[in-house]
N, C-alpha and C positions, 0 to 999 in steps of 0.2 A: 504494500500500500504506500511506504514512505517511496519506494523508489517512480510508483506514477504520479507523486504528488512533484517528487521532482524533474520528470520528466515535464508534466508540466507548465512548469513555474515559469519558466522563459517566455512563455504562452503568456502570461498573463502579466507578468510584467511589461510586454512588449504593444499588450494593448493600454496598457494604462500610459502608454507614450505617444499614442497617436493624437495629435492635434488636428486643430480644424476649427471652421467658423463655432462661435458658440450657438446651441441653438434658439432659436427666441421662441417665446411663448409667450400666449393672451390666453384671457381668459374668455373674450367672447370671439374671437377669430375674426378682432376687425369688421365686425357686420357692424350695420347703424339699424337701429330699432323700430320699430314700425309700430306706429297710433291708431288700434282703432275703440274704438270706448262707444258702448250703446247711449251713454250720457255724459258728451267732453263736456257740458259748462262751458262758461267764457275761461279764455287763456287768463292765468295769473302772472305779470312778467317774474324774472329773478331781481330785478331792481325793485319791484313791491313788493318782495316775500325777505330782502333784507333789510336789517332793521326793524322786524315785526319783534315784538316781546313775545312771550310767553301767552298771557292775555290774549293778544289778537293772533298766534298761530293755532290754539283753540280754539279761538271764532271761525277764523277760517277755512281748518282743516279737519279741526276736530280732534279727536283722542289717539292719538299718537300707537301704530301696532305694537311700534318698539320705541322705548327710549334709554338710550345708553350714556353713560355718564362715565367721563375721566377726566379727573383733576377739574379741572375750569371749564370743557368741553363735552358739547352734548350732540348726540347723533339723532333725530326723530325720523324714523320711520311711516310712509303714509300710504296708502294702497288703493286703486279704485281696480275697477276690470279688467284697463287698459295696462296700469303701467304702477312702476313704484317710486315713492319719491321721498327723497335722503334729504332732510334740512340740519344744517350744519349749523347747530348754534356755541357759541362763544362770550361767557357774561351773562350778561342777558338779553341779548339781544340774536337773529338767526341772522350769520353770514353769509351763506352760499346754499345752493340748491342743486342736487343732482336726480335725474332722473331716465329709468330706466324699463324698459318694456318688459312684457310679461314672462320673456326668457332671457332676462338681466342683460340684452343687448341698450348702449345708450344712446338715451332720447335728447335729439338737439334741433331747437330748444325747449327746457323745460316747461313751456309754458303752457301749451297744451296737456301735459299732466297735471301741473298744481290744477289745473280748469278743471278736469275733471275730477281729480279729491275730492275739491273743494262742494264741485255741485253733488257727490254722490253722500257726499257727510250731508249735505241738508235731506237729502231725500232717506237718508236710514233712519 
């Protein structure tokens, strides 16, 4: 046994020296997201959804699926039919706004999703 291990070794050393491009990886394969929603609402832009408080992203959006908290920094979570939508708060106040279709390819721009959150929380 020890002597087909070292038969071989050489084998295996000589692959762990083969070089070459590294390879890339994504996680959605560069696709862009596709919108369709039985109920879009009106578009929300990302320059009205920052700066909103707390207060008014619960008016808005309503109750958050997820909210994660680290240190000073909050992730909320928002969901309609069509797509999901990542608000990025900082303080207290929401910085940035990311959203994404229903098989987490990303949606640009976000505005057609907070739309439809937004109208699907008054109708629940």
């Amino acid at each position: 046994m020890k002597r087909a291990l070292a038969a071989l070794a050489p084998t295996f050393l000589l692959a762990a020296c083969v070089t070459g491009p590294a390879p890339q990886y994504a996680l959605t394969g560069g696709e862009t997201g596709v919108f369709r929603s039985a109920n879009a609402g009106r578009p929300i832009t990302v320059e009205r959804i920052k700066g909103m408080d707390e207060r008014e992203l619960l008016a808005t959006f309503g109750t958050p699926r997820l909210d994660r908290r680290d240190a000073t920094s909050r992730v909320l979570r928002y969901q309609s039919d069509a797509c999901v939508l990542f608000v990025y708060v900082s303080g207290a106040r929401a910085q940035f706004a990311d959203a994404y279709d229903t098989h987490l390819r990303p949606l640009s721009p976000v505005d057609q999703c907070a739309g439809s959150v937004a109208a699907q929380k008054r109708n629940a």
